[in-house]
C-alpha positions in Angstrom: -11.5 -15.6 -48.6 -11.7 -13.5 -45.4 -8.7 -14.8 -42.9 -8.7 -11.9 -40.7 -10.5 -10.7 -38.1 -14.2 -9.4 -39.3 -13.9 -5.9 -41.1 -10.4 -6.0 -41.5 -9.1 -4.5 -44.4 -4.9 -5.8 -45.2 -2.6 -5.4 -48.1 -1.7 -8.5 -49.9 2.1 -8.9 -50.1 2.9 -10.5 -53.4 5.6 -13.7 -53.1 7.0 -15.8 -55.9 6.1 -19.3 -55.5 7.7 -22.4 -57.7 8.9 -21.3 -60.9 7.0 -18.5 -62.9 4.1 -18.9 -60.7 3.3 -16.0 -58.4 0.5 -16.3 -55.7 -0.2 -13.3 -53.0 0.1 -14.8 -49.6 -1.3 -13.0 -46.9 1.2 -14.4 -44.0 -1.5 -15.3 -40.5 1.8 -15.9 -38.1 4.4 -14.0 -36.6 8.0 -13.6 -38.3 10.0 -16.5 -38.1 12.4 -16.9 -35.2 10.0 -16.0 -32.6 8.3 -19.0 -31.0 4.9 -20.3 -31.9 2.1 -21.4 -30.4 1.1 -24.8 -31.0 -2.4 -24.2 -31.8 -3.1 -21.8 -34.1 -6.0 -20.4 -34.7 -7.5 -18.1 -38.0 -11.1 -17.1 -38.6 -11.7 -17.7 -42.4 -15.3 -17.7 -44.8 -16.2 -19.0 -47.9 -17.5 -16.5 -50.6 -18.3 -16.5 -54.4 -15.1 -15.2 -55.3 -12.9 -17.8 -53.7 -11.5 -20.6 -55.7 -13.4 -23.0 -57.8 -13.0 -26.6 -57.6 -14.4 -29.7 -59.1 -15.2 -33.3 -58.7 -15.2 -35.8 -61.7 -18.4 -35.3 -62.1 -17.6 -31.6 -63.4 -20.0 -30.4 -60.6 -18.5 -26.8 -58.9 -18.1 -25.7 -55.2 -16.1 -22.7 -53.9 -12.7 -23.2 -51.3 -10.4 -21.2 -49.6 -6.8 -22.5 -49.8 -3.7 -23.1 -47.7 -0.2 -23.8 -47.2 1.0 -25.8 -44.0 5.0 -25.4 -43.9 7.5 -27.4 -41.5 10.5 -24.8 -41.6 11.8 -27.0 -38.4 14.6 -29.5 -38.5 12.5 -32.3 -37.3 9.1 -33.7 -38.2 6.1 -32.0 -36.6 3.0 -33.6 -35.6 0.1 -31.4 -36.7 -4.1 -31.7 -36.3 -6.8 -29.8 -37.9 -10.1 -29.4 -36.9 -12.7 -27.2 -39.1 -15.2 -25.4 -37.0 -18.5 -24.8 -39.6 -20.6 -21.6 -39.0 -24.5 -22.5 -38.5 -25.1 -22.4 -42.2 -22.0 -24.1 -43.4 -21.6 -28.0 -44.2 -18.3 -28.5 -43.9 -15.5 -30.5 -46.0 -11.8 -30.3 -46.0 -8.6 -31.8 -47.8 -5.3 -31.8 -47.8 -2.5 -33.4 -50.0 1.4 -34.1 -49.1 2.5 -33.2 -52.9 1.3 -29.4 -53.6 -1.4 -29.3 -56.1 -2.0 -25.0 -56.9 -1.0 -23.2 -58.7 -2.2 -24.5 -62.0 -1.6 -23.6 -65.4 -4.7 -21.8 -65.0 -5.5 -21.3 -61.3 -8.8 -19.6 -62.1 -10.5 -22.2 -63.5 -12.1 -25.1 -61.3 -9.5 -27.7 -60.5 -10.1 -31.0 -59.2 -9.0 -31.1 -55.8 -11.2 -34.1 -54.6 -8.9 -36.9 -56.6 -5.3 -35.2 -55.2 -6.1 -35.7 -51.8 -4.1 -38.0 -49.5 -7.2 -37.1 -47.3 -10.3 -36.1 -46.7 -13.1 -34.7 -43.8 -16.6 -33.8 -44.1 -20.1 -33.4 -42.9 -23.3 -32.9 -44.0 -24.8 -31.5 -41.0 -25.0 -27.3 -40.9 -22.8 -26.0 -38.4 -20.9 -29.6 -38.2 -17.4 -29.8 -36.9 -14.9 -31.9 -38.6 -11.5 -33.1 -37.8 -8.5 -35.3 -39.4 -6.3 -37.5 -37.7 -2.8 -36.3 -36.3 -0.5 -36.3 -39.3 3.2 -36.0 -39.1 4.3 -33.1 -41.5 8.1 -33.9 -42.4 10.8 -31.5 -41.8 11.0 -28.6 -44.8 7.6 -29.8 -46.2 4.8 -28.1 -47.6 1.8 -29.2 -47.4 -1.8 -27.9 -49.0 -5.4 -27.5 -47.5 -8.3 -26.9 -48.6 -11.2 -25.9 -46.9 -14.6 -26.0 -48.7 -18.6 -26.5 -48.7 -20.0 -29.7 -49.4 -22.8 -28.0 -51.2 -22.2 -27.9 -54.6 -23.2 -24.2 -56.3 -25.9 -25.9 -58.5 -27.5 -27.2 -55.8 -27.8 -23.8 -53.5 -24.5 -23.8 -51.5 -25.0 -22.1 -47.5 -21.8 -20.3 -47.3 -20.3 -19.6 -43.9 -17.7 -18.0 -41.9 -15.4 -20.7 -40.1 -12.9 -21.5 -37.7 -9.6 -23.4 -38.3 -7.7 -24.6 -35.7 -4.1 -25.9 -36.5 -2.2 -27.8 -33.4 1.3 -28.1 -34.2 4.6 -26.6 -32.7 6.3 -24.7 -35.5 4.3 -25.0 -38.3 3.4 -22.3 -40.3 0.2 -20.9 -42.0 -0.1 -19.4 -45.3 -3.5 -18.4 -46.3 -3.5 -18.1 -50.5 -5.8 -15.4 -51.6 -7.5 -16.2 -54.7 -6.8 -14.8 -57.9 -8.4 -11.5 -58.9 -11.9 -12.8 -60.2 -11.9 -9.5 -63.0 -9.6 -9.1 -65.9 -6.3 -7.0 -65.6 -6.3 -4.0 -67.8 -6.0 -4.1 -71.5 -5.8 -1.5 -74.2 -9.0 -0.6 -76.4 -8.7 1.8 -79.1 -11.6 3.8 -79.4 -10.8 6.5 -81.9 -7.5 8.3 -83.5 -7.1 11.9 -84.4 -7.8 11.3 -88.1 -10.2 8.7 -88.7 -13.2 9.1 -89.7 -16.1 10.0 -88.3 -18.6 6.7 -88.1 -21.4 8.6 -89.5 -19.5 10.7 -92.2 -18.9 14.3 -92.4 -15.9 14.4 -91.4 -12.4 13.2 -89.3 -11.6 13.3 -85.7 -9.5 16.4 -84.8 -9.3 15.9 -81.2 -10.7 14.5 -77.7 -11.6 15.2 -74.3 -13.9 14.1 -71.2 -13.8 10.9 -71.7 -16.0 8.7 -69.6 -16.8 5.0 -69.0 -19.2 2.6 -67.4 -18.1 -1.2 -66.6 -19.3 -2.8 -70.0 -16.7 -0.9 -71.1 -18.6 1.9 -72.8 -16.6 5.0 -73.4 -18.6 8.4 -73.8 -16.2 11.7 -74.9 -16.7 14.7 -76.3 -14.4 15.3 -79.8 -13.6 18.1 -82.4 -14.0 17.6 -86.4 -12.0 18.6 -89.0 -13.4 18.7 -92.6 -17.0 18.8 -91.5 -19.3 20.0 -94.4 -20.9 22.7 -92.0 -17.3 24.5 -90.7 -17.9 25.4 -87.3 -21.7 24.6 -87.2 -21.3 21.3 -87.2 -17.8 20.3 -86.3 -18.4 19.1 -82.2 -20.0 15.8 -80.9 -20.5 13.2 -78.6 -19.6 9.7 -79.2 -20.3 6.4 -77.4 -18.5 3.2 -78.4 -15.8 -0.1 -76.6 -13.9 -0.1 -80.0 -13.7 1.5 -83.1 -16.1 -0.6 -84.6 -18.7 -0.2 -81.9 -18.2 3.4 -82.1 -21.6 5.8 -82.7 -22.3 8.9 -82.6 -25.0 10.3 -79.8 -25.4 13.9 -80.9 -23.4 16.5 -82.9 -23.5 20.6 -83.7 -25.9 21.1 -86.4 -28.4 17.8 -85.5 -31.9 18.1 -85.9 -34.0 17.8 -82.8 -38.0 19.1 -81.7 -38.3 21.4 -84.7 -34.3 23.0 -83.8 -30.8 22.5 -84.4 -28.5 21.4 -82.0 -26.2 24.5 -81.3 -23.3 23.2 -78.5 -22.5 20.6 -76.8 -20.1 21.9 -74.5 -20.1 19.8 -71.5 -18.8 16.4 -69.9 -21.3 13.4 -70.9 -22.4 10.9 -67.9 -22.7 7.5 -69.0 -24.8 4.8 -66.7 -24.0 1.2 -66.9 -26.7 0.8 -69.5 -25.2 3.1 -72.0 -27.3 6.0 -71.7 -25.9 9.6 -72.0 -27.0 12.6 -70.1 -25.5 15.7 -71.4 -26.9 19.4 -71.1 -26.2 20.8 -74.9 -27.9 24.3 -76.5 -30.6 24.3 -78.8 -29.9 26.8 -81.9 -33.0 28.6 -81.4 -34.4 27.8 -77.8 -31.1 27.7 -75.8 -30.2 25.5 -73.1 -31.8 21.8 -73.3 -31.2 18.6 -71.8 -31.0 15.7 -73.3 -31.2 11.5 -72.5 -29.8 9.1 -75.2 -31.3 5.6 -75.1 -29.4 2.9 -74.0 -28.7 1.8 -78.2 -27.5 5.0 -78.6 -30.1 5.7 -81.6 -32.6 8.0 -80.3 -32.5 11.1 -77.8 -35.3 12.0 -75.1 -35.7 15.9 -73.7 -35.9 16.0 -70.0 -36.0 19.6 -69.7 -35.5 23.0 -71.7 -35.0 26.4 -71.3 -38.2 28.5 -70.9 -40.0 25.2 -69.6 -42.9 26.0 -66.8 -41.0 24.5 -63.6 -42.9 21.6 -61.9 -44.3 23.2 -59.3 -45.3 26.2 -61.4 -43.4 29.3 -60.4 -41.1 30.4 -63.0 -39.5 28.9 -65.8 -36.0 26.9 -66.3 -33.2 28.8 -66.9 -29.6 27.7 -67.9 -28.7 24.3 -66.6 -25.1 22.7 -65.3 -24.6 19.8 -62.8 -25.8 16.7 -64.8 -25.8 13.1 -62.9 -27.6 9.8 -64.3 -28.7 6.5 -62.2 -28.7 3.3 -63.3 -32.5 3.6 -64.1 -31.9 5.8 -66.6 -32.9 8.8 -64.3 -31.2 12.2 -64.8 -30.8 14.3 -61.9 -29.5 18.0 -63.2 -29.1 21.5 -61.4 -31.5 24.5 -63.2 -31.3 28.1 -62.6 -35.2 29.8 -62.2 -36.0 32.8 -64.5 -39.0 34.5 -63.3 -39.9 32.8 -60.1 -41.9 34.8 -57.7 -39.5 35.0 -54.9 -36.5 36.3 -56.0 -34.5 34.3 -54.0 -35.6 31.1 -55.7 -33.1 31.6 -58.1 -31.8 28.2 -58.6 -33.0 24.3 -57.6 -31.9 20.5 -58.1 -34.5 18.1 -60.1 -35.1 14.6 -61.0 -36.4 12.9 -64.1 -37.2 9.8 -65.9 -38.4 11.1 -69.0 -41.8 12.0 -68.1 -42.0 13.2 -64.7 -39.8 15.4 -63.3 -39.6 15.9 -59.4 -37.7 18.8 -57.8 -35.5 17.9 -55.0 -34.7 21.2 -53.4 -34.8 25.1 -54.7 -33.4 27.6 -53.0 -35.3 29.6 -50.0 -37.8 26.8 -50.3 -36.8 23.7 -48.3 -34.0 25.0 -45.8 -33.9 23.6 -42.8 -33.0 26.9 -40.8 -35.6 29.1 -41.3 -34.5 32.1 -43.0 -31.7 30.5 -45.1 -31.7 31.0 -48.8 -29.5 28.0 -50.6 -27.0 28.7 -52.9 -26.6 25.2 -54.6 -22.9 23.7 -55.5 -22.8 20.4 -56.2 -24.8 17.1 -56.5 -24.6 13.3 -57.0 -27.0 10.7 -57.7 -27.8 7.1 -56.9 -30.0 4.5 -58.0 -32.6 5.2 -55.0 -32.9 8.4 -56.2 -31.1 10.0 -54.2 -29.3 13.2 -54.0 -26.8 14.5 -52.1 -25.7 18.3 -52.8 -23.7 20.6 -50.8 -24.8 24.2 -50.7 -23.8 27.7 -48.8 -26.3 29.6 -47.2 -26.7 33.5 -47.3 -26.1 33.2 -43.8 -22.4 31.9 -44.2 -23.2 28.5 -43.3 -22.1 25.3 -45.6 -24.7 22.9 -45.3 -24.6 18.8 -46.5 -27.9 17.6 -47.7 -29.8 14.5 -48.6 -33.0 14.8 -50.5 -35.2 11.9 -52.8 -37.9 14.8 -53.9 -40.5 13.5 -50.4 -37.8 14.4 -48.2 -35.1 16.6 -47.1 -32.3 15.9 -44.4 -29.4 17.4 -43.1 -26.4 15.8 -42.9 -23.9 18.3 -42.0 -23.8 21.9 -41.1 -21.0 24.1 -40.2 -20.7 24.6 -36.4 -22.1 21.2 -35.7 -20.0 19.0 -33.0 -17.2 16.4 -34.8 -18.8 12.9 -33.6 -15.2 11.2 -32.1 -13.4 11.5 -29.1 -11.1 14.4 -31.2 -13.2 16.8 -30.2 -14.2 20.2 -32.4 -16.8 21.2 -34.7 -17.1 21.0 -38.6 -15.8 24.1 -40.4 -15.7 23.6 -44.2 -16.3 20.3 -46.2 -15.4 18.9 -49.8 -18.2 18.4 -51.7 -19.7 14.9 -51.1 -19.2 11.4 -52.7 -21.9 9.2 -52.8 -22.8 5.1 -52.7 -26.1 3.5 -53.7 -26.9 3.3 -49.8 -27.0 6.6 -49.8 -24.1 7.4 -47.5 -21.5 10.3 -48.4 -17.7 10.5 -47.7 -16.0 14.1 -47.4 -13.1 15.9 -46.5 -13.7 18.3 -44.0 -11.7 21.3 -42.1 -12.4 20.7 -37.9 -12.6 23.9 -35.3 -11.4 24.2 -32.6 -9.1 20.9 -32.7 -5.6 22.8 -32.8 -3.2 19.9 -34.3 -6.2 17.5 -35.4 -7.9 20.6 -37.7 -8.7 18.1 -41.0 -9.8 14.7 -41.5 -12.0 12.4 -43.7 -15.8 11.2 -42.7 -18.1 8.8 -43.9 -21.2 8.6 -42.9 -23.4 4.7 -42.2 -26.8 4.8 -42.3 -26.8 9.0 -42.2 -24.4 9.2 -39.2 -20.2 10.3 -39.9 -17.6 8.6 -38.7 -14.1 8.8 -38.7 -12.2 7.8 -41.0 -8.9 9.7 -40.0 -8.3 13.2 -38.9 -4.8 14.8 -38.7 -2.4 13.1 -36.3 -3.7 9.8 -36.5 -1.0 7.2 -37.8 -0.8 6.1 -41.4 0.1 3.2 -42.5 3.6 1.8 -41.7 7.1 3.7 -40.0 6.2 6.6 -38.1 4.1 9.2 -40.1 1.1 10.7 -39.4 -1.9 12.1 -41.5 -1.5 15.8 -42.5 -4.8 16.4 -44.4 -7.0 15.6 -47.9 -6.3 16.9 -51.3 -9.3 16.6 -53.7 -12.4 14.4 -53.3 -12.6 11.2 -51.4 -14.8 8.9 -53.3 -16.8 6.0 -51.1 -18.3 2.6 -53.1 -21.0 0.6 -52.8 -19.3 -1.3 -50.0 -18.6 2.1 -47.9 -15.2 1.6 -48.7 -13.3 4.9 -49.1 -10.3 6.0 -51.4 -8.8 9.1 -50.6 -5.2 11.3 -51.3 -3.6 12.6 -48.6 -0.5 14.3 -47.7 1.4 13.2 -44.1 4.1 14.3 -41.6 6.8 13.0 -40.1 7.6 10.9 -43.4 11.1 9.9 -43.6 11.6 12.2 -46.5 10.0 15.4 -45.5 7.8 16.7 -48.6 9.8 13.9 -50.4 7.3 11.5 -49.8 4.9 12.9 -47.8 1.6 12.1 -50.2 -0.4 9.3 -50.9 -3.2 7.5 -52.5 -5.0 5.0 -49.5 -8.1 2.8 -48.9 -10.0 1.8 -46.4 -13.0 0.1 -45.5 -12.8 1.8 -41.8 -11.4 -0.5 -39.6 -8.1 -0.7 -41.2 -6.2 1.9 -43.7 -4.2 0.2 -46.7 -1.6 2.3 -48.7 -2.4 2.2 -52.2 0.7 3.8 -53.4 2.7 7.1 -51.8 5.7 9.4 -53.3 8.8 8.1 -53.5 7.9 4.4 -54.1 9.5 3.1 -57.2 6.8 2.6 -60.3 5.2 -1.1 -60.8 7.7 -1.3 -63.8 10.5 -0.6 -62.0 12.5 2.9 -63.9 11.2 6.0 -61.4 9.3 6.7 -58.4 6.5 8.4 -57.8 6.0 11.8 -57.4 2.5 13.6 -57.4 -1.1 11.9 -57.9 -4.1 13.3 -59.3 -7.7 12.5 -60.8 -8.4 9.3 -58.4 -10.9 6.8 -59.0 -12.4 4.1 -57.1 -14.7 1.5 -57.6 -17.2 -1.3 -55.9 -14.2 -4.3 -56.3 -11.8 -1.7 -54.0 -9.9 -0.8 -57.1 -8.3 2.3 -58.3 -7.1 4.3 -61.1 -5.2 7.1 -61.0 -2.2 9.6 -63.0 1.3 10.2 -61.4 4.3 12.4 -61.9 7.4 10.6 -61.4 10.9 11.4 -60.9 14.0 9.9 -61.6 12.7 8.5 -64.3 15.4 6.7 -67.4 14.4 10.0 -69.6 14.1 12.6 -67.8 10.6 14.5 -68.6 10.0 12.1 -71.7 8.4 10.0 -69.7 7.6 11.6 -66.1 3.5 11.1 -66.2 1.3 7.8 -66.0 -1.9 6.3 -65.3 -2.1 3.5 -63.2 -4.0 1.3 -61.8 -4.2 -1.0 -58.0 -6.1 -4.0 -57.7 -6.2 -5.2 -54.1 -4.9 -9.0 -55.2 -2.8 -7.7 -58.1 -1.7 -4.6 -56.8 -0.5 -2.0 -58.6 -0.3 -2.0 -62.5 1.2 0.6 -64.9 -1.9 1.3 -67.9 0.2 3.9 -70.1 2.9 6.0 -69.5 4.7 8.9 -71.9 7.5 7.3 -74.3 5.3 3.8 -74.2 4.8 2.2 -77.4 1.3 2.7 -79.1 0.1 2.0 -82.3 4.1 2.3 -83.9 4.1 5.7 -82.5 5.2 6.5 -79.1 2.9 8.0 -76.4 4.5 12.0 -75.9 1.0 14.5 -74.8 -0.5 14.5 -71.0 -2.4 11.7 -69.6 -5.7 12.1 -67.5 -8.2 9.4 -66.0 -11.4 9.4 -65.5 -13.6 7.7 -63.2 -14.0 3.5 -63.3 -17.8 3.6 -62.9 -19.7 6.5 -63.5 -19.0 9.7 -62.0 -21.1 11.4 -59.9 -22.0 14.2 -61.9 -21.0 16.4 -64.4 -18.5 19.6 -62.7 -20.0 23.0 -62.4 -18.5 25.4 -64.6 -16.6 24.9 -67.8 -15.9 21.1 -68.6 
């Protein structure tokens, strides 16, 4: 359901309604006790998440929902009149006895039988109307507005306009319930089990990741492993304990060697497969693919390999990223190129061929500079977007698919909004499967508006805020960005930030907020209280953010019932549910209670593996 204007991007307020029920309202009217117009109009569409109804035929078709309310002393004559988009054929009801919520509200409810009455229209594009009604004073009365189509039969949904003529009466849109289930608890492994294929028990875990079947990749330690210290590090994949397998351990087989380390974050795609860079006993650095079973393991590259275009050999390799196509795109440093200055480059590979991207003094689009290459992330498309200094000084943004190279952003280049200044020094780039990035960025040149957040739509930034623009609600203003802002497949963008002029001072001047660029929604900010109600918020750190606009993310708090026993959390914000406590220290788990530090990791797939030491 979309009841505000087009590209608008509000916060769902969430209101009890009868009994244990609880429906988020997004209120379409001004606050009661000003005067209303009698004709009231609000600009909704029908999508395949709103509600589900049925006939008694137990034949579907989607519906947005309503609530028409006579707060008034005396009865109010109302009409409504359903404007139909060209593609939309138009039906509507509305009954005098409330029908939603259900038991369960999510599944298709009959809404055809309840209604006192009933408009519709076969035509595309039709407009219907109902008969003035008088709505009693105090009542509540429900609409529906729907397609005739039903979904078997290849429903045209449409945007549409409802037009409500009545002095007083008020308009309640009911957004529908989140179509994706609320967090729940998995247990993958425990310090102690055993190992699924033997040879040992868990000692410990980190860099965990997981795609959204579910799968959870992480890297553990073994105790009582027949080898000692040869063979006492893995990689696992599993969604429970008894799914659990193991992708590659210290001491494996593989091409005529033994697997020596694997000492970096895994990358998991939403098939399952693993890319993780590991060493070979004998031959070093290697690179390695798991299949999306999890029972067999594919080399992409290894150390001493001739590089595809023939001048020099692989080196060590870092950055990992993998696409839903099972395509690994991985940074590699050159031994023995030719030029010395091609010391380094970003590839791609599906197994068989691999197809360099960009090496360093190669493909620069200044002549002259020489590429020292930081970062990378990788889409579907095959893209690849990589941030990388020059020996010139210059921090350059790029975009590459192995045919082409383009620039995106270069220090020195002109901000594109009316703050004025140029581009200084930016984050390292988030990417989407459209191919557009999201940064944080330092502006020159801009005194008071000298940091802001940029997306860029079809390879052009925008704004998203720079310093000094308002944030959402009272009086405070954007500061600048802490860490990475991460943009989805919808080019919405997740971001922390910290603000002035908060009432609190540094008391609550950060935040975690969203925005699809039209509007800026706070997802949470210091000094709220906690979903559960015992502490407030305090500090925020390793955000993620995914295609349905929701996030996860792990707090300090303060003010908490017990002190530093139970300061840190992870949580997580839905934009219907809103925010939702997953785990926090002195919880309840498994008869024991929760008591070590708590980290997230992304809800899809990360972009890539970090430089450096995982």
């Amino acid at each position: 359901m979309k009841v505000l204007p087009s590209g608008a991007y509000a916060p769902k307020t969430k209101i009890p309604v009868r009994g244990s029920h609880v429906a988020l309202l997004a209120t379409l009217i001004l606050c009661s006790g000003l005067a209303r117009a009698s004709v009231q109009n609000i600009n909704g569409e029908l999508t395949p998440s709103d509600f589900l109804a049925t006939d008694s035929t137990s034949k579907t078709f989607y519906y947005d929902l309503y609530e028409l309310s006579n707060p008034t002393a005396s009865s109010v004559t109302v009409t409504l009149t359903i404007d139909a988009g060209a593609l939309l054929r138009p039906w509507a009801a509305y009954w005098s006895t409330p029908l939603l919520p259900t038991p369960d509200w999510e599944s298709p409810t009959d809404i055809y039988s309840a209604a006192d009455n009933t408009q519709s229209s076969a035509t595309p594009g039709d407009t219907i109307s109902f008969a003035s009604f008088s709505l009693p004073a105090g009542a509540t009365y429900q609409l529906a507005v729907a397609t005739q189509n039903y979904n078997q039969d290849g429903a045209q949904l449409d945007t549409y306009l409802l037009s409500v003529d009545g002095t007083g009466v008020e308009i309640e849109a009911i957004p529908e319930p989140s179509s994706l289930p609320l967090p729940s608890t998995s247990i993958i492994a425990l310090e102690g089990d055993a190992v699924p294929e033997g040879g040992g028990t868990f000692l410990s875990f980190n860099s965990p990741v997981v795609n959204d079947a579910g799968q959870m990749a992480f890297r553990a330690f073994l105790a009582g492993t027949p080898g000692g210290t040869f063979d006492d590090r893995a990689i696992y994949r599993g969604t429970s304990s008894a799914t659990l397998a193991k992708i590659v351990r210290t001491n494996d087989p593989f091409g005529g060697d033994l697997i020596g380390e694997v000492n970096a974050r895994p990358v998991i795609n939403q098939l399952g497969e693993i890319a993780i860079y590991a060493e070979a006993a004998a031959a070093g650095d290697i690179l390695l693919r798991s299949s999306a079973d999890g029972l067999s393991l594919t080399e992409i590259a290894r150390r001493g390999d001739t590089t595809p275009t023939g001048d020099g050999e692989f080196g060590f390799f870092d950055t990992v990223a993998i696409n839903n196509s099972g395509a690994v795109g991985f940074y590699a440093s050159i031994d023995n190129a030719a030029n010395p200055d091609e010391f380094e480059a970003l590839y791609k590979s599906d197994g068989t061929t691999t197809t360099k991207i960009v090496r360093s003094a190669q493909e620069a689009t200044v002549v002259g500079d020489t590429l020292i290459i930081e970062s990378l992330a990788f889409n579907d498309a095959g893209q690849v977007s990589f941030y990388a200094d020059t020996f010139g000084g210059d921090v350059v943004l790029y975009l590459g698919d192995g045919t082409s190279l383009a620039e995106l952003y270069r220090n020195g280049d002109p901000v594109p909004d009316a703050g004025g200044g140029t581009f200084n020094f930016p984050t390292f780039p988030t990417m989407n499967e459209s191919g557009d990035i999201a940064i944080g960025t330092v502006i020159d040149g801009a005194p008071g508006s000298d940091s802001g957040v940029y997306r860029t739509v079809n390879g052009s930034f925008e704004k998203i805020w720079r310093k000094g623009d308002p944030a959402p609600g009272g009086s405070a203003i954007f500061n600048t960005y802490s860490g990475l802002p991460i943009i989805n497949d919808s080019g919405e963008v997740a971001f922390l930030a910290f603000l002035n002029n908060t009432p609190n001072g540094i008391d609550d001047n950060g935040g975690i907020f969203a925005t699809d660029g039209t509007a800026i929604v706070r997802i949470a900010q210091e000094r709220d209280v906690v979903p559960e109600g015992t502490g407030r918020f305090w500090l925020f750190d390793d955000l993620s953010f995914n295609n349905h606009g929701q996030a996860a993310f792990q707090a300090r708090l303060r003010l908490t019932s017990n002190g530093n026993s139970n300061d840190e959390g992870l949580y997580f914000y839905d934009p219907v549910e809103g925010l939702i406590k997953i785990a926090r220290e002195g919880d309840t788990l498994l008869g024991s209670t929760i008591s070590s530090s708590l980290a997230t990791r992304p809800l899809t797939r990360p972009p890539s593996t970090p430089r450096g030491p995982a």
